[in-house]
C-alpha positions in Angstrom: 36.0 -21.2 18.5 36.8 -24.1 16.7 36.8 -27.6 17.8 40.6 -27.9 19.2 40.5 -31.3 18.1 40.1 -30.3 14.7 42.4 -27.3 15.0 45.1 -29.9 15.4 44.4 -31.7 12.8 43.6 -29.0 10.1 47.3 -27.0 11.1 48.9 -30.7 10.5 47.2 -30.7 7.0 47.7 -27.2 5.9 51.6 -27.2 4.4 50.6 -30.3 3.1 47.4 -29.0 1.4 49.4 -26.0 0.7 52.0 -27.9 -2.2 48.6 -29.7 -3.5 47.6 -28.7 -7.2 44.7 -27.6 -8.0 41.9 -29.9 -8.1 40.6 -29.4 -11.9 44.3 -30.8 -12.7 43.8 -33.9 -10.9 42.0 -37.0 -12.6 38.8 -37.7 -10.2 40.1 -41.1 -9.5 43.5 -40.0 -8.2 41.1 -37.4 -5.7 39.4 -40.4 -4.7 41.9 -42.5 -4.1 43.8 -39.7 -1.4 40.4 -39.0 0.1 39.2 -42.5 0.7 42.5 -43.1 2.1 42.1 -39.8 4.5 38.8 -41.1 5.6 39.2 -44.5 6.6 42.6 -43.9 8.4 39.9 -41.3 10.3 37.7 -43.7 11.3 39.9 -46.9 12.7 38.9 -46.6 16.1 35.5 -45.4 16.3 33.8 -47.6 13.8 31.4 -50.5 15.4 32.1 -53.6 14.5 29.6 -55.8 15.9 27.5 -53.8 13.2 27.4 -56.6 10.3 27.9 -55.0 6.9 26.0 -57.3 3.3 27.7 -56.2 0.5 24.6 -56.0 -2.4 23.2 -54.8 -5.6 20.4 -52.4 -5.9 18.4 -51.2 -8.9 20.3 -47.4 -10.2 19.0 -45.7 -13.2 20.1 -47.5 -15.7 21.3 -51.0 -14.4 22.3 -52.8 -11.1 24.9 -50.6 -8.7 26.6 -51.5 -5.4 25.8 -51.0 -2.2 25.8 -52.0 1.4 23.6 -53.5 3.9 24.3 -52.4 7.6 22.6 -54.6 10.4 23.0 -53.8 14.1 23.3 -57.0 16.4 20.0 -56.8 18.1 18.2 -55.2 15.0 14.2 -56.2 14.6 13.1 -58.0 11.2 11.5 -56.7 9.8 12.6 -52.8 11.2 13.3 -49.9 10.4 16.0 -48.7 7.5 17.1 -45.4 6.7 18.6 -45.1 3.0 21.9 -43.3 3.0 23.8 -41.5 0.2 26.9 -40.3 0.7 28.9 -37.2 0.4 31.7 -35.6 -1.7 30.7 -33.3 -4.1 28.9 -35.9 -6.4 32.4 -36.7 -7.3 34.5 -38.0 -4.4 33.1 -40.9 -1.4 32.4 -44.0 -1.5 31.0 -47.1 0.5 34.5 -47.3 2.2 34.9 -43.5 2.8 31.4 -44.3 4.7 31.7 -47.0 6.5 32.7 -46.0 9.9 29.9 -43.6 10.2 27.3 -45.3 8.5 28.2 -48.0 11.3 27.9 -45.5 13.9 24.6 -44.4 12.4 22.9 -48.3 12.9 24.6 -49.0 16.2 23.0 -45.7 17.7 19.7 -46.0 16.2 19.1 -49.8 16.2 18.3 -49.4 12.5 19.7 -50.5 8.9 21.5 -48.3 7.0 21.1 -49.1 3.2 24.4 -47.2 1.7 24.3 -46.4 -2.0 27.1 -46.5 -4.6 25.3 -44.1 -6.9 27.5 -42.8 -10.1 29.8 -39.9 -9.6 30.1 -37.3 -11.9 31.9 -35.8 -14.4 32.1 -39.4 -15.4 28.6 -39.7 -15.0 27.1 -35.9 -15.1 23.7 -34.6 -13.2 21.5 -36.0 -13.2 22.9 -39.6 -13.0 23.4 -39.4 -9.5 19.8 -38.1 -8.6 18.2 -41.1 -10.8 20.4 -43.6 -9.1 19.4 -42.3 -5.3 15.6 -42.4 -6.4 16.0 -46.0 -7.9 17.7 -47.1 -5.1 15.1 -45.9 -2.8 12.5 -47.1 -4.7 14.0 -50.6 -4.7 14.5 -50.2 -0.7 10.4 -49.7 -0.6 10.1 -53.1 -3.4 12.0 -55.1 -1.9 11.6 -54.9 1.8 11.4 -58.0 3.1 14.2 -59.7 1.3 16.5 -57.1 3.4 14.2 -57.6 6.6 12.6 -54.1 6.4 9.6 -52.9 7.6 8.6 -51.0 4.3 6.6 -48.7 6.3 9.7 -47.6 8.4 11.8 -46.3 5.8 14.1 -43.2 6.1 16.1 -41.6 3.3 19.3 -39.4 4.9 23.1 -38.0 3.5 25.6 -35.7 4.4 26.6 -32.7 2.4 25.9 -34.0 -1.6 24.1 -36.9 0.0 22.1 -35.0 2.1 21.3 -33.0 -1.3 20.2 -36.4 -3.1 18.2 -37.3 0.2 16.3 -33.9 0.0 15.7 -34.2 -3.2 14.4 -37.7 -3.1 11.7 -37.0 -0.5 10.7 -34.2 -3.0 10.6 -36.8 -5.6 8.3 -39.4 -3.9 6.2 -36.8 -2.2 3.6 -37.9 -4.1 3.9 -41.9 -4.4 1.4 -43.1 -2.0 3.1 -46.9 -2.0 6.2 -45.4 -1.0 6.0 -43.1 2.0 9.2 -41.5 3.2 8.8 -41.1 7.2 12.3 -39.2 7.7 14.9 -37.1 5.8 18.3 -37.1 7.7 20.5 -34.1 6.3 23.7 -33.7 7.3 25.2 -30.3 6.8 23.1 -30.9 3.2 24.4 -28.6 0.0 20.8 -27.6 -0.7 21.9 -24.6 -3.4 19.6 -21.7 -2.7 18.6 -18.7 -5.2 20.4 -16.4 -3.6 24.0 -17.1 -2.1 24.1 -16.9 1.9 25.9 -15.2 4.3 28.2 -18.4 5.0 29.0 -19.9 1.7 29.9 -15.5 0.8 31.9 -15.5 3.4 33.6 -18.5 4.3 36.5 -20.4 2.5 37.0 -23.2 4.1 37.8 -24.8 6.3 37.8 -28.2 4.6 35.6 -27.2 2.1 36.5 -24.6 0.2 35.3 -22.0 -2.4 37.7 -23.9 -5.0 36.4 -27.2 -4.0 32.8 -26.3 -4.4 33.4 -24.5 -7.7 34.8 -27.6 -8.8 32.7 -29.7 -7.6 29.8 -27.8 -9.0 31.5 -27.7 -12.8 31.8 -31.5 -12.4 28.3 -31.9 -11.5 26.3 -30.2 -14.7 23.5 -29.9 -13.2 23.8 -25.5 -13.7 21.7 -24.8 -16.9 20.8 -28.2 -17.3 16.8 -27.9 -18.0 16.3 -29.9 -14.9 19.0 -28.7 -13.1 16.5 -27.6 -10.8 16.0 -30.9 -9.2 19.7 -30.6 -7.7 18.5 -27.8 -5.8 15.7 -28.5 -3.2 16.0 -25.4 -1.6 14.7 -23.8 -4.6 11.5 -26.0 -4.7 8.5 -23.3 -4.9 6.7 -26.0 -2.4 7.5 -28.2 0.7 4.0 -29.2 1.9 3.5 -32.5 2.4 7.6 -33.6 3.0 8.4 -36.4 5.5 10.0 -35.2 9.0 13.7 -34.0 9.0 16.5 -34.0 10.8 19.0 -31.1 9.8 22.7 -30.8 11.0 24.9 -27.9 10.6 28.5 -27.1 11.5 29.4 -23.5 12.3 32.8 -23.8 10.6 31.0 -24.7 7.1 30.2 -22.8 4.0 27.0 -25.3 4.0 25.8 -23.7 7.3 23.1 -21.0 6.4 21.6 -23.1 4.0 20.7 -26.1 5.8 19.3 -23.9 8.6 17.5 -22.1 6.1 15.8 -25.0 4.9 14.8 -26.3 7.8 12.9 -23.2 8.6 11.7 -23.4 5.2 9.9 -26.9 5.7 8.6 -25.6 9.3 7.1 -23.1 7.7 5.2 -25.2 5.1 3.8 -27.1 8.1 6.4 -29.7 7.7 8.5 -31.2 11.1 11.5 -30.1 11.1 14.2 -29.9 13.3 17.6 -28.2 13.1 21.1 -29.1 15.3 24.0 -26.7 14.9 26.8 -27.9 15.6 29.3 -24.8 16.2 32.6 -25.6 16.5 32.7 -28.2 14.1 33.7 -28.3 10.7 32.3 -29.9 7.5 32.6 -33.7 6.5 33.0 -33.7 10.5 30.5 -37.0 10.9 33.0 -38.9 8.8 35.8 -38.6 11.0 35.0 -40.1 14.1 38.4 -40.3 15.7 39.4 -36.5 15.3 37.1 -36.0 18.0 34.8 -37.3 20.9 32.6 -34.0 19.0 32.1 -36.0 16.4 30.8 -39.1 18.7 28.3 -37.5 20.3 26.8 -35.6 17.0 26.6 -39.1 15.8 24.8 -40.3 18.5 22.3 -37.4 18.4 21.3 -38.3 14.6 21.1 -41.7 15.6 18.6 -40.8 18.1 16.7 -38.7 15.7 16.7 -42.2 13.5 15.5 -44.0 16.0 12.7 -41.9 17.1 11.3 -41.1 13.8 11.2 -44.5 12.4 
């Protein structure tokens, strides 16, 4: 059964969600605005503040882009840093939808949290975002000790269309021997397999619907594009030779099958891999921290994972 927690909440939502038009109507900045709102009124009480946040610039793609530097109070320098994209579709999040669990994420692990403000689409169509996650992670690797991190104690993680960017970054640096990943955190990761599973056939919701991800997909680009490939790691004809991961999964998610899938996928290329299902729980669930104590201990269990890997 689902969390009760979020039962509550999702019945108080649904006559309102109910009246809302249809997302492909709406400008992307007005869906922004209502879902940054949503998540940060989520996330008021179970956000750590004795976490200090650096607002910076890292390299993108094509020129500087925002980000933010999260430092627990008794972090080492130089330590450990995981790089962290954010979810939404490729079209929706932000640092301030974020914050609270990216805040979480450091206090638990007694790491940094880099969080990057890579270019949403359809302003900014695949495979902007992808080149901006790999800059920025690059960048994380060149400039390590200006941000006091150990450079060989660097993680790359997401949830949902971050944990997609994160996946695909490891893919993407497999290979570059200066820059050696040691841990991909995916949470609930939208990993687009060949074949369509069980769970994103199935379910509609809740939260994230078959609308939502239609749309979200259409805004992307990244179908037919001759690259469009890259946007789907769990296509990649090889995983040998990944860094470690951590993959979460919520039982009330469309995302479900797939992230499961893939972590069985990397164990079976010899890669470590390990796989948390959460299964009452319901996607986008790590960025609203005060829906439910759920949500609190999920949190601390990636934390953990950060903290043990790097």
């Amino acid at each position: 059964m689902i969390d009760p927690n979020f039962k509550a909440m999702l019945d108080e939502q649904a006559a309102a969600a109910a009246e809302m038009p249809p997302l492909e109507t709406l400008p992307p900045e007005m869906i922004r605005v209502g879902y940054r709102a949503q998540r940060t009124a989520q996330n008021q009480n179970t956000s750590p503040a004795e976490v200090i946040a650096r607002e910076l610039t890292v390299d993108g793609a094509v020129g500087p882009i925002a980000a933010r530097l999260y430092t627990p109070p008794e972090a080492i320098t130089p330590g450990p840093c995981v790089v962290y994209f954010h979810g939404g579709g490729f079209v929706i999040g932000d640092l301030e939808t974020h914050d609270g669990h990216c805040r979480r994420l450091a206090a638990g692990s007694n790491a940094r949290i880099l969080a990057v403000d890579y270019r949403l689409a359809p302003e900014w169509p695949f495979p902007a975002s992808h080149d901006d996650a790999l800059a920025a992670t690059r960048w994380a690797f060149d400039n390590a000790a200006e941000i006091g991190v150990d450079r060989g104690r660097i993680g790359v993680g997401g949830d949902s269309a971050g944990g997609n960017l994160a996946a695909s970054v490891a893919i993407d640096l497999r290979e570059d021997a200066r820059r050696n990943l040691k841990l991909q955190l995916l949470l609930y990761p939208a990993l687009w397999p060949e074949t369509e599973t069980a769970s994103r056939r199935e379910r509609d919701g809740p939260v994230l619907t078959k609308a939502a991800i239609a749309f979200f997909e259409k805004a992307l680009g990244a179908i037919g594009h001759p690259h469009g490939v890259r946007a789907a790691p769990a296509q990649a004809r090889d995983l040998t030779g990944l860094p470690p991961a951590f993959i979460a999964t919520a039982g009330f998610d469309p995302l479900e099958h797939e992230g499961r899938d893939y972590a069985a996928a990397l164990q079976a290329a010899g890669v470590e891999a390990k796989h948390v299902d959460y299964p009452t729980l319901v996607h986008d669930f790590y960025v609203m921290g005060d829906v439910s104590p759920a949500v609190i201990d999920a949190a601390k269990e990636a934390a953990e994972a950060i903290r043990v890997a790097l």
